[in-house]
N, C-alpha and C positions, 0 to 999 in steps of 0.2 A: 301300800295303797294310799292315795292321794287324799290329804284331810276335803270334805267338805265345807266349803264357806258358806258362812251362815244364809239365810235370802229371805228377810223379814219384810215388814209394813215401814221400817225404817233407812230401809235401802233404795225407796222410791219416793222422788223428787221430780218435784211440778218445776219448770222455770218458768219466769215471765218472758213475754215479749222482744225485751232486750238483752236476757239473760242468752236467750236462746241463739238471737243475732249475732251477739260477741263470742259465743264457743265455737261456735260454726260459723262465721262469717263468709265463708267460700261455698256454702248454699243459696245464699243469697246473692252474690257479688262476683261468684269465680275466683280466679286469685287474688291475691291479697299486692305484693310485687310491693316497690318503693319509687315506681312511675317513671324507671326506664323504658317501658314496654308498655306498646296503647291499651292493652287490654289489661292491665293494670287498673287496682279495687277502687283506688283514686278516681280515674276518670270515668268509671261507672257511678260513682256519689255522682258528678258532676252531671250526669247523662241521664240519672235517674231525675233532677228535677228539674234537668230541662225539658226531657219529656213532658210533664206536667205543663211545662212553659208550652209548648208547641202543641200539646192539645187543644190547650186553649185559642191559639190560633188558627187553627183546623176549625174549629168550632164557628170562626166566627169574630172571635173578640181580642183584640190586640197583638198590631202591628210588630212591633218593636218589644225585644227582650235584649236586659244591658247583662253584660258577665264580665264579671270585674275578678279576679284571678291573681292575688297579691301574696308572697311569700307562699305561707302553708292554709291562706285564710279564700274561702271561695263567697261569693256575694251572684246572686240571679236575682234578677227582677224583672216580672212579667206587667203587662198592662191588662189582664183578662177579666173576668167576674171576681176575681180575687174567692177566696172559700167563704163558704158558710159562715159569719161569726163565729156563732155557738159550736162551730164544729171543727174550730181551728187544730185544738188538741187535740181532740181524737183521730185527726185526719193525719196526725205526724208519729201519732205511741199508741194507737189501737190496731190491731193486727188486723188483718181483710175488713178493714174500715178505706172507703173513695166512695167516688163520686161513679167512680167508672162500670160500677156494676150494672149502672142503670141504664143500658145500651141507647134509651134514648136520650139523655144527656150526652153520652160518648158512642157517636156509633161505629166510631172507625178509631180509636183508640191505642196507643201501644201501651201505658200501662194499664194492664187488666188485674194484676193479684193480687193490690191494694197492697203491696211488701215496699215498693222503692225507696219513700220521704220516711219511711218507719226505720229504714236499714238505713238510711244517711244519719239519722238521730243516732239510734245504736250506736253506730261507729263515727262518733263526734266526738271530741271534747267537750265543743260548745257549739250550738244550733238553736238558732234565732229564726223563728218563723212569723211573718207582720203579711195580717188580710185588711185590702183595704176596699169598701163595698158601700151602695148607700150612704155616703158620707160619713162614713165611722171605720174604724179599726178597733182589730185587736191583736195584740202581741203575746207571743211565750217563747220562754227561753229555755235549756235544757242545756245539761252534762252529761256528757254519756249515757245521754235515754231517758235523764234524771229530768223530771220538771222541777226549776229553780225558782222562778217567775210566770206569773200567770193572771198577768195585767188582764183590767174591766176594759170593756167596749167603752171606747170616747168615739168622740164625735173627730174626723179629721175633712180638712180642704187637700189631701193629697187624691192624686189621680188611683181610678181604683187597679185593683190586682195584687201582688204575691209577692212575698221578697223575702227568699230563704240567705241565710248566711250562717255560714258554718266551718268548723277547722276539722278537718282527719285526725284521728287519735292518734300521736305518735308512737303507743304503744303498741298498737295492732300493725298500723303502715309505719315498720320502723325506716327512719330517716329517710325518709319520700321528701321526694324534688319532684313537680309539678312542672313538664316541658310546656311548653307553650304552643310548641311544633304540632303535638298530637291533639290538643286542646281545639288549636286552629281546623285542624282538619273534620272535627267534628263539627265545629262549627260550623264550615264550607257544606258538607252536607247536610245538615239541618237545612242550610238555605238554597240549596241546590231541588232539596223536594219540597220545596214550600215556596214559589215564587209569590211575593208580594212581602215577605215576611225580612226584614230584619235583625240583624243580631249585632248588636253592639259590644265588642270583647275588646277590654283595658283600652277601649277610647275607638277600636279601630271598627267602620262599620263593614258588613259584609251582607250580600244580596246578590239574588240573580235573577234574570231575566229569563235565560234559556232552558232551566233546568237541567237536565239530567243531561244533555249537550253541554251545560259549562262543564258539568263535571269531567266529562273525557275531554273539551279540550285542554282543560288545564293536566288531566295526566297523560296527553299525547300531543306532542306538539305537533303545527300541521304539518309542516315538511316529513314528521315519521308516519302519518297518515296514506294508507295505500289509495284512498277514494275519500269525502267529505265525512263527516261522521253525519251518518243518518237517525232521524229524531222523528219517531212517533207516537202519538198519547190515542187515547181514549178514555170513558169513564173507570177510576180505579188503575188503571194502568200507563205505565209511560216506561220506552224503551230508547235508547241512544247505543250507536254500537257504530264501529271501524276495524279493520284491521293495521295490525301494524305491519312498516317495514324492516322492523328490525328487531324486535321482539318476537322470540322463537315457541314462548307457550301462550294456552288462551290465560284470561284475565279476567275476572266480572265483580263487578260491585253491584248487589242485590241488598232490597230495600224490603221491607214491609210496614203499611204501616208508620215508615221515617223512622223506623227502627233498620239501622245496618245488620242488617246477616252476613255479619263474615266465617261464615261458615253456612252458608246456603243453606238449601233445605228444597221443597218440595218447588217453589218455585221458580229456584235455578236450575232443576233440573228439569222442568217442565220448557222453559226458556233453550235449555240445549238441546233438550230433542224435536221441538217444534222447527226449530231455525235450521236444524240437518234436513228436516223432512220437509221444509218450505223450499230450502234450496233446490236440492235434489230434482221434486217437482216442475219447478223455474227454468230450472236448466235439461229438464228432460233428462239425467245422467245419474248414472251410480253413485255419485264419488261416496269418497270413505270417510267417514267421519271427523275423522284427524286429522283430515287434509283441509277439510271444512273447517273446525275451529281452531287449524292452528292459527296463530297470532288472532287471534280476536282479540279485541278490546270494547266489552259490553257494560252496559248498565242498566238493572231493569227495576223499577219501583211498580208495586201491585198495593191497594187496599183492602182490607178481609174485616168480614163482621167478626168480632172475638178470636182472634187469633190465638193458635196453642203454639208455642214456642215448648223447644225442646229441654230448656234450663231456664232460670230466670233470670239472668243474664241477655236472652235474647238472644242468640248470635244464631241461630239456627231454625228455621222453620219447621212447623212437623205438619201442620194443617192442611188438610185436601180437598178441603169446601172452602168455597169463598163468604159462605155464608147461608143459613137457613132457605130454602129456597132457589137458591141459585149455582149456576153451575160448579163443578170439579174446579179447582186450581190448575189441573194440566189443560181442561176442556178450554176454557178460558182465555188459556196464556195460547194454545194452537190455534184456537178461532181467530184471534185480534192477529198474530204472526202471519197467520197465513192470508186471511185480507189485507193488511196494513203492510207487512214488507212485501208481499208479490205484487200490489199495486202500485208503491214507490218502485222496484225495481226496472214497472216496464213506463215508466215516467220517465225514468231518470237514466238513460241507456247506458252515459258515458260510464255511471257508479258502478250499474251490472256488468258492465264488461271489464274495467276494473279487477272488481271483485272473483270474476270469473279468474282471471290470469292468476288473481295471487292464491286462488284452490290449486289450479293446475300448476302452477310453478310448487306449492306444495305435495304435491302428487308426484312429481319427476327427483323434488329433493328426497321423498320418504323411499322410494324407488331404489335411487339412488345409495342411498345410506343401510337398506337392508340389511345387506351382507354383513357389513359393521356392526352394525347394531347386535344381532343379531353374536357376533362374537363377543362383544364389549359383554352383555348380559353373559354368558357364561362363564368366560373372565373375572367379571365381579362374583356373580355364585359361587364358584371354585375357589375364589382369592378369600372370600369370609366365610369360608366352611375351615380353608386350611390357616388360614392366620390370625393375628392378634391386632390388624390395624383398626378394626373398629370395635370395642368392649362396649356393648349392648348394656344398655340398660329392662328391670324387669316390667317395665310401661310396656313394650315391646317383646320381650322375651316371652310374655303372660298376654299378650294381644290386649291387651285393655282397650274399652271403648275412647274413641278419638275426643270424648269430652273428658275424659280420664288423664289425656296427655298436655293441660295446658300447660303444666308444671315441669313439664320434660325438655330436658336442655340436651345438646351436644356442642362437646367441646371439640374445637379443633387446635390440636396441639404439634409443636416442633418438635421432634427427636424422643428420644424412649426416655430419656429422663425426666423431661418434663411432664409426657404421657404418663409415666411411671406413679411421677407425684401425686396428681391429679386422680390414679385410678382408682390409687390406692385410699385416697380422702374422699372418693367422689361418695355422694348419696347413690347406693347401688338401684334402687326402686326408679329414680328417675332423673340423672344423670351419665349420661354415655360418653363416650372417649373416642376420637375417631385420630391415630394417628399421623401426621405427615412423613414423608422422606425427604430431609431438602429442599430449596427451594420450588415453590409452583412455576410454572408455564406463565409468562407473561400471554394470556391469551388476546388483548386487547388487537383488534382487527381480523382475529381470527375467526372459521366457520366452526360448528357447534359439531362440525367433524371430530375436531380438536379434543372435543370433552370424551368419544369415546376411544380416539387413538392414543388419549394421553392416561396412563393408568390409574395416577392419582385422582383426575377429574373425574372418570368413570368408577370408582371404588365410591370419592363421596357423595356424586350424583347418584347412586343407588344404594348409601347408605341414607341419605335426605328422601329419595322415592322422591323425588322431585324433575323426572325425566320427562314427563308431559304435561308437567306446571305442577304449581303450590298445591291442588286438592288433597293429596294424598301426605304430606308434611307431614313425617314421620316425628320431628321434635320442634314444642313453639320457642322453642330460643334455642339459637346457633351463635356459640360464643368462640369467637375469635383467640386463643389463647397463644402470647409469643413472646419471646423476651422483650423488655424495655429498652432494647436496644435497636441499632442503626439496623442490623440486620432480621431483628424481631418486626420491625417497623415497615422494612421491605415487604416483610411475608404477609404482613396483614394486606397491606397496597393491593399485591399480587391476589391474594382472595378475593378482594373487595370487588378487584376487576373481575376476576370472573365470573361473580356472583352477579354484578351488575352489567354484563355482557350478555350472560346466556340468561340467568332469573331476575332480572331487576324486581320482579314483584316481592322477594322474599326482601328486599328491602322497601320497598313502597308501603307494605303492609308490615312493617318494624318487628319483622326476625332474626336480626342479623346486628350482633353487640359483639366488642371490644372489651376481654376481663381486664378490668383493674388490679394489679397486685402490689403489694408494699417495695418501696424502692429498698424503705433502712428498717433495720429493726432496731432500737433503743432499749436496752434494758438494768438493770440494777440487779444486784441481789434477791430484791419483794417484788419488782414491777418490768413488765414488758410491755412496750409501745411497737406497735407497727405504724410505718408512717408512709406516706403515698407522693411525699415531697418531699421538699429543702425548709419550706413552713415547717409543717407538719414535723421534722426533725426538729429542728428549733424549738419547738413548744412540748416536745416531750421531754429535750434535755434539762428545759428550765422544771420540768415536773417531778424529774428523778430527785431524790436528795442527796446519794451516792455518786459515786464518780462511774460515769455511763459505758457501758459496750456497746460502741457502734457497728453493726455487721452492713454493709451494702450489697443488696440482691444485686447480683449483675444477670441472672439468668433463672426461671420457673425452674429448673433444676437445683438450682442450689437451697431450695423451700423442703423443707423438709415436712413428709407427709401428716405427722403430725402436726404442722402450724399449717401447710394448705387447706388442713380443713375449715379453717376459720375464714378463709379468704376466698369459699364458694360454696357456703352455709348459710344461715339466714339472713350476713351481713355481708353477701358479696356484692361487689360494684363492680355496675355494666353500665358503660358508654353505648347508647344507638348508636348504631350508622344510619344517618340520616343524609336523603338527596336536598341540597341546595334548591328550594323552589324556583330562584330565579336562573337557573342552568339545566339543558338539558341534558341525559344519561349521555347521547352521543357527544356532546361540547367537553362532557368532563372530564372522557375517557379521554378523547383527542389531547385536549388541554394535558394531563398526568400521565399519560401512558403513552401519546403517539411520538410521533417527531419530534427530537427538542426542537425549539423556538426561543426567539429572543424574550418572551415572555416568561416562560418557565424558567427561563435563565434567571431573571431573575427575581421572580417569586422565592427561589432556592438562596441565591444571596439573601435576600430579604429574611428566609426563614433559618437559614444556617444557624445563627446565632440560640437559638431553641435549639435548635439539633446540639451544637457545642457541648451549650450548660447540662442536658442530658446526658452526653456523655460523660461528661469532666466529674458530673455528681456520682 
């Protein structure tokens, strides 16, 4: 029989504040990551006080907020009422301590749980908060949650408002790098639903005029526009939406509040079924759904009294009211759809009829594609009942809820060796393995035929559940796994393209990473260095004191499962695949993948030299 352990008055423990912030940090923040990946804990500090920033401009009171984003050190400053003196401290280490509870100060608000500037403290090194109001300030400072400094009200001539500055603890975000690519894009949005407002980031400024229309034109250039992108507001709500030419799933960026919902919620789905049932009507005609939003590319921002989000994180809507008194979130979002686009529609003929062709042309391709389809799905069933090319992870094997999976990766790996490595080191809970045969399908000019005549494309496309767009994204990181080699490097190429052919959103919205693995290992008798260069070698041999064993990985196979596990565990490194802002998805593919050209010609002279040293190391 099993001893009983003891269960006293001694075995129960109160934590504080930030006790409780730093154990659980991913209750507060989601993951944690090292800010390869936008939803990374990093850019949630940074999102958390700029919300604060952009309440206050909501409100009413200043223009302009600067974000200044140096090394590992983040600096914001707002021009708004700046806080309460007396209440600066408690507003940054008191727990459901703001301002925001008082709906008439904040009546449209996104943070509501008084947790955000609390959890930036927590998970600080160092955080510096300065109010500046009435002609006086007051400053404190804080370590790790810790108040170090806790300067008197002076009198100050500075403009009033807020100016948090703070570093990530490097012990929590181990060796986090701070992209600037994903930084930016928050940025873009912030100003995208706030016209008049804004935002100055490491000098450069950013502001819109069109709202939610700039947004889609900058992710659809107008040539891939099937019709103009159509843009209608009302009170509380504003919608912008096109379809693409060449973009095969829908698409939406959903707002609340200027809070991103990248994971939707009540009213993106209120948004899809208004826009089927607005059409449909318009056009007097059945059509099917999926004919309706294929390629869409939508954007819809709504404002709610006290919004319930599903995590505090945000990423999710749960709320069904707009607010005390006033109608449903679906009643709402169908009333404004169904006046506001059926009256642009018969405005604006050329868009409608447009519009109409690329349903029906979607109608004759789904048609069309049936049969296929239709075999490719039991194909793939049959292929992952009897085989081993995808090893599941238990995220999935255990159906866990989809807030459960941010943490879950799939690997894509070359050959059974490498797979092998990898399967056998992977975290079983939420890491998966999804085989290759060989090289992929240059699919680049291809029809999305392609994906289910080709075996490989149809095995991963229904290991992703990524067949009628990203909602259903079975894993939030999809890691690239191939040798450091000429022909490891092809295979990556070849994915890239096809991801960015048939899904470009699963890179748009930064799913889609390249693993880092060690080139040399370096070792001594006492010590082992893994090293990721020809630097990196270099400074480990000066560290050995023995005379050193240099091994050179030539291939993920020759990693032995004991040391991969170190090389995609807490300290694994992922490269984004990120699109070139100033290039469009079709320029890039033409550009890498189509016709050579005397251009590519010699881009490849130009880059050969890289390629060389690669190998020759």
């Amino acid at each position: 029989m099993a001893k009983t352990t003891q269960y006293t008055e001694e075995n129960i423990r109160s934590l504080d504040w930030k006790e409780h912030i730093r154990m659980r940090p991913g209750m507060y923040i989601g993951k944690l990551g090292d800010g390869s990946s936008p939803d990374d804990g990093i850019y949630i500090l940074i999102k958390e006080v700029l919300d604060n920033a952009i309440d206050e401009f909501v409100m009413g009171a200043g223009k302009t907020i600067e974000l200044n984003v140096k090394d590992d050190e983040v600096s914001i400053r707002d021009y708004g009422r700046g806080i309460p003196l007396g209440k600066v401290v408690d507003v940054v280490s008191k727990m459901n301590t703001g301002g925001k509870y008082d709906s008439r100060a904040f009546k449209k608000a996104v943070g509501l749980n008084g947790v955000g500037t609390k959890a930036v403290n927590a998970l600080s090194s160092s955080f510096i908060v300065q109010s500046i109001r009435d002609n006086k300030t007051k400053l404190a400072a804080f370590e790790f949650g810790n108040l170090v400094e806790d300067q008197p009200i002076t009198d100050s001539g500075l403009r009033k408002g807020t100016k948090v500055v703070f570093r990530p603890d490097n012990e929590i975000f181990k060796k986090y790098k701070f992209r600037s690519e994903y930084i930016e894009r928050m940025v873009k949005n912030y100003v995208f639903l706030n016209r008049g407002l804004s935002i100055v980031f490491n000098g450069e400024k950013y502001s819109s005029d069109k709202g939610l229309a700039d947004l889609l034109a900058e992710e659809i250039a107008e040539e891939q526009r099937q019709y103009p992108i159509i843009h209608l507001e009302d009170t509380d709500i504003e919608l912008a939406l096109t379809h693409s030419k060449t973009q095969y799933s829908e698409s939406y960026y959903s707002f609340v509040n200027g809070q991103h919902t990248t994971q939707g919620g009540t009213h993106q789905n209120a948004f899809r079924e208004s826009f089927i049932k607005t059409i449909r009507e318009f056009y007097g005609k059945n059509f099917e759904a999926t004919d309706i939003r294929k390629s869409v590319v939508a954007a819809i921002s709504i404002k709610v009294m006290e919004p319930v989000f599903e995590s505090q994180t945000k990423t999710k809507l749960g709320s069904t009211e707009m607010g005390e008194g006033l109608p449903s979130i679906r009643v709402f979002i169908n009333d404004f759809i169904k006046t506001k686009l059926d009256n642009y529609l018969h405005k604006n003929t050329e868009t409608a009829e447009a519009l109409q062709r690329k349903i029906m042309q979607a109608e004759r391709e789904r048609k069309d594609m049936a049969g296929i389809r239709k075999l490719a799905k039991e194909r793939a069933k049959k292929v992952s009942l009897h085989n081993k090319k995808l090893r599941d992870c238990r995220v999935h094997l255990n159906n866990m809820k989809k807030e459960e999976r941010l943490n879950s990766t799939l690997f894509i790996t070359e050959g059974d060796s490498a797979s092998g490595s990898i399967t056998k080191s992977r975290n079983v809970n939420t890491q998966a393995v999804f085989s290759l045969r060989g090289k992929p399908l240059n699919s680049y000019g291809k029809t999305k035929k392609i994906v289910y005549e080709n075996e490989e494309f149809n095995l991963l496309q229904a290991a992703l559940d990524i067949e009628d767009g990203i909602e259903n994204l079975r894993y939030n990181n999809i890691v690239i796994a191939t040798d450091a080699d000429v022909d490891g490097m092809h295979i990556r190429l070849l994915l890239i393209t096809f991801f960015l052919q048939f899904f470009p959103e699963l890179i748009k919205e930064g799913h889609l990473f390249i693993l880092e693995t060690p080139l040399f290992r370096v070792r001594d008798k006492k010590d082992t260095y893994y090293c990721y260069s020809e630097t990196e070698k270099k400074q480990a041999i000066k560290k050995l004191k023995g005379k050193p064993e240099i091994t050179r990985f030539k291939g993920l196979g020759e990693i032995s499962p004991d040391e991969f596990k170190y090389f995609i565990g807490e300290d694994m490194r992922l490269d984004p695949v990120m699109l070139d802002k100033n290039m469009s998805v079709d320029d890039m593919l033409a550009y890498y993948m189509g016709k050579n050209t005397p251009e590519r010609q010699q881009f490849i002279i130009e880059n050969l030299k890289v390629e060389m040293d690669l190998v020759e190391e």
